[in-house]
C-alpha positions as CSV (number, residue, x, y, z in Angstrom):
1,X,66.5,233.8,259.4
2,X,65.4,234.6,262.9
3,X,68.0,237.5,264.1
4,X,66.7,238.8,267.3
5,X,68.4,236.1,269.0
6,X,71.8,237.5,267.9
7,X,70.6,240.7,268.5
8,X,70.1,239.5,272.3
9,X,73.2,237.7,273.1
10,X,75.0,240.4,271.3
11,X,73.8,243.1,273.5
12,X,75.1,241.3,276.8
13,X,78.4,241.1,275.0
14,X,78.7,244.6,274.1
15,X,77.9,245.4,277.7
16,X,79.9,243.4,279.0
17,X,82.2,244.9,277.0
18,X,81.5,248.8,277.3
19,X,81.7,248.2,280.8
20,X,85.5,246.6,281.2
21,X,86.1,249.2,278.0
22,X,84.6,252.0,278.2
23,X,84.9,253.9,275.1
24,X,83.1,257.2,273.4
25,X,80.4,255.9,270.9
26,X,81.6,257.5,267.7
27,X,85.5,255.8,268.5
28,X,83.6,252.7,269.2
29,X,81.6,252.8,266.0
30,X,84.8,253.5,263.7
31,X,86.9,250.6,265.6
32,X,83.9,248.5,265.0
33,X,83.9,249.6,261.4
34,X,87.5,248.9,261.2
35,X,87.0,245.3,263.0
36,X,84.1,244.1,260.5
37,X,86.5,245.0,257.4
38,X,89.5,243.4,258.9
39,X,87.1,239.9,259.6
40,X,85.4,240.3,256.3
41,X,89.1,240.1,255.3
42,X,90.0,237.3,257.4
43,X,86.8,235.4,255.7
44,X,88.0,236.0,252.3
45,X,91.1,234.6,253.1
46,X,90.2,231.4,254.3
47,X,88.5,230.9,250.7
48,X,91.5,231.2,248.4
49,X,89.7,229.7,245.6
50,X,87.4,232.8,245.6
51,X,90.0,235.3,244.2
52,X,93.5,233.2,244.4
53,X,93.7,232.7,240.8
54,X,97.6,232.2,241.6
55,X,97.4,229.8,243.8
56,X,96.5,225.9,244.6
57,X,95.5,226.6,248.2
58,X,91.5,225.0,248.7
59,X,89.2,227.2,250.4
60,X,88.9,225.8,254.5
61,X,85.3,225.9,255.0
62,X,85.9,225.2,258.8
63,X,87.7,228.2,259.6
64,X,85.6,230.2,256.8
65,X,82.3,229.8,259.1
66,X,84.2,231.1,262.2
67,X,85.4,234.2,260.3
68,X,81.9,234.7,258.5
69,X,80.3,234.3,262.0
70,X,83.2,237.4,263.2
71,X,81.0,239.7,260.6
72,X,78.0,238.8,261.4
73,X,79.1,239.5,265.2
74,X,80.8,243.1,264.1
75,X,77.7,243.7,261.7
76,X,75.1,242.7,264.8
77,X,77.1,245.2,266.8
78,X,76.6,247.8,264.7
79,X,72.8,247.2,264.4
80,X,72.5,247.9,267.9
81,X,74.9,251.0,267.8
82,X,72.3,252.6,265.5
83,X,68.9,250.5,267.0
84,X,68.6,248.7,263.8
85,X,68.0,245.7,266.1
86,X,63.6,246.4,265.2
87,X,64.4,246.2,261.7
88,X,62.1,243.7,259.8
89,X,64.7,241.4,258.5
90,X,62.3,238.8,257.0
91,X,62.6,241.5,253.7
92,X,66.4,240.2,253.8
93,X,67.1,239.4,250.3
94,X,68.1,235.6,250.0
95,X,69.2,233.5,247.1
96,X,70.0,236.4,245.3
97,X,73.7,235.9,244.6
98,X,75.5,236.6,241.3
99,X,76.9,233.5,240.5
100,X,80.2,235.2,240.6
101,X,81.6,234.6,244.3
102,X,84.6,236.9,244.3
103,X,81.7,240.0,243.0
104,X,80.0,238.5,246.1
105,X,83.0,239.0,248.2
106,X,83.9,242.6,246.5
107,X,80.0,243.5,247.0
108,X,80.5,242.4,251.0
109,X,82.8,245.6,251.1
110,X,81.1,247.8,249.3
111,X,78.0,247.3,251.2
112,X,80.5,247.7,254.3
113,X,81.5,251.0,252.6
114,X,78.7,252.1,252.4
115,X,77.0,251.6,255.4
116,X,79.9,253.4,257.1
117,X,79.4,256.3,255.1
118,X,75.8,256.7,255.1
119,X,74.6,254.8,258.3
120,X,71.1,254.5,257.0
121,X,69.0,251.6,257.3
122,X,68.4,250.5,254.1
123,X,72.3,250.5,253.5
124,X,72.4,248.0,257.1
125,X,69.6,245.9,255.5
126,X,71.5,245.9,252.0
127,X,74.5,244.4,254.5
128,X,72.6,241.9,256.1
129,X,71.4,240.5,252.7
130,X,74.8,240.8,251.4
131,X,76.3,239.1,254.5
132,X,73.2,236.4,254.2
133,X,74.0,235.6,250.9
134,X,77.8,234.9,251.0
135,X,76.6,232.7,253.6
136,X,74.5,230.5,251.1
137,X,76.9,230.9,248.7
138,X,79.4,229.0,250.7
139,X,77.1,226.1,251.6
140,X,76.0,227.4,255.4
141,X,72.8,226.8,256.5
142,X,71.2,229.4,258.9
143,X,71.2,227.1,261.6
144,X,75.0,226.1,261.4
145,X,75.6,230.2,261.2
146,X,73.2,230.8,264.1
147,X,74.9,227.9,266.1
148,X,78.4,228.9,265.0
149,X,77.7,232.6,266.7
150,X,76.3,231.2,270.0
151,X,79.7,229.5,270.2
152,X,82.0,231.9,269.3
153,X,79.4,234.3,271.6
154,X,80.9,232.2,274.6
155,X,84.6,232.3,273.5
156,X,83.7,235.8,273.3
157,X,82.3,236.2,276.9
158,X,85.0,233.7,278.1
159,X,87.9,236.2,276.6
160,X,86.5,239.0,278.4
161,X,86.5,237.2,281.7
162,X,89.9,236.9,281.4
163,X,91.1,240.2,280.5
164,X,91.6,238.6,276.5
C-alpha cells in the first residue's frame, strides 16, 4: 500500500479547493469529519448484506468501491489537515479483519470517532488500517482502490471546474 501518491493528488485537490472555498481550518476539519461519516455511510449502504438482515437487497460491489474510495478521499484529507501525510504507513495493519463484516463496518466508525476526538496519530493510523481492511474484506485489491481514487480524483477536479 503505497499512499503518498494519494497524499499528492489529494493536496492539489484540497487547494484547489481552499482556494474557490475558502474556509477557517477548524470548520473545515469538522465538515470534513462530517463528510467522511456521511461516505462511510453511503459505503455501508451499498452492502446490504452486511447489516440488512431484513432485507434481500445484494450488496453492489460497483458502487461500494466508489463510496469506499469517498473515505479514503475524506480520510487522506484529514491526514494532510494534521501532516500525517509522513506517517510510515507500511506498519498499516492488513489482513487483520474479524471475520464479522458488520463489526468491521461498526469498527470503521468508531475508529472515525475516535480520531475526531482525539486527533492523534496512532488513532489516524488505527483509521487507515481499519479503512484498509474493509477494503480486503470486500474483495478490493490495492491497485483497483488506488485506481478507483485517481478517477474519482478527476471527477473531483472536474466538479470544481464547474462550480459543482
Amino acid at each position: 500500500m503505497e499512499l503518498s501518491k494519494l497524499f499528492e493528488v489529494q493536496r492539489v485537490l484540497d487547494a484547489e479547493i481552499e482556494k474557490k472555498h475558502p474556509t477557517e481550518q477548524r470548520e473545515r476539519i469538522t465538515k470534513k469529519f462530517v463528510a467522511i461519516f456521511v461516505e462511510a455511510g453511503e459505503l455501508a449502504n451499498e452492502l446490504p448484506e452486511i447489516f440488512k438482515f431484513w432485507s434481500n437487497k445484494k450488496n453492489n460491489y460497483e458502487k461500494a468501491l466508489v463510496e469506499l474510495v469517498d473515505v479514503w478521499h475524506f480520510t487522506i484529507s484529514l491526514g494532510l489537515e494534521f501532516g500525517y501525510e509522513l506517517l510510515d504507513f507500511s506498519k498499516v495493519v492488513k489482513n487483520q479483519e474479524t471475520g464479522d463484516r458488520a463489526a468491521e463496518f461498526n469498527n470503521l466508525f468508531y475508529r472515525i470517532t475516535r480520531f475526531e476526538s482525539d486527533e492523534d496519530s496512532v488513532e489516524y493510523m488505527r483509521l487507515v488500517s481499519t479503512l484498509y481492511r474493509i477494503g480486503e474484506m470486500l474483495g478490493f485489491t490495492w491497485e483497483q482502490i488506488e485506481s478507483a481514487y485517481m478517477n474519482k480524483n478527476q471527477i473531483n477536479h472536474a466538479r470544481q471546474e464547474n462550480d459543482y
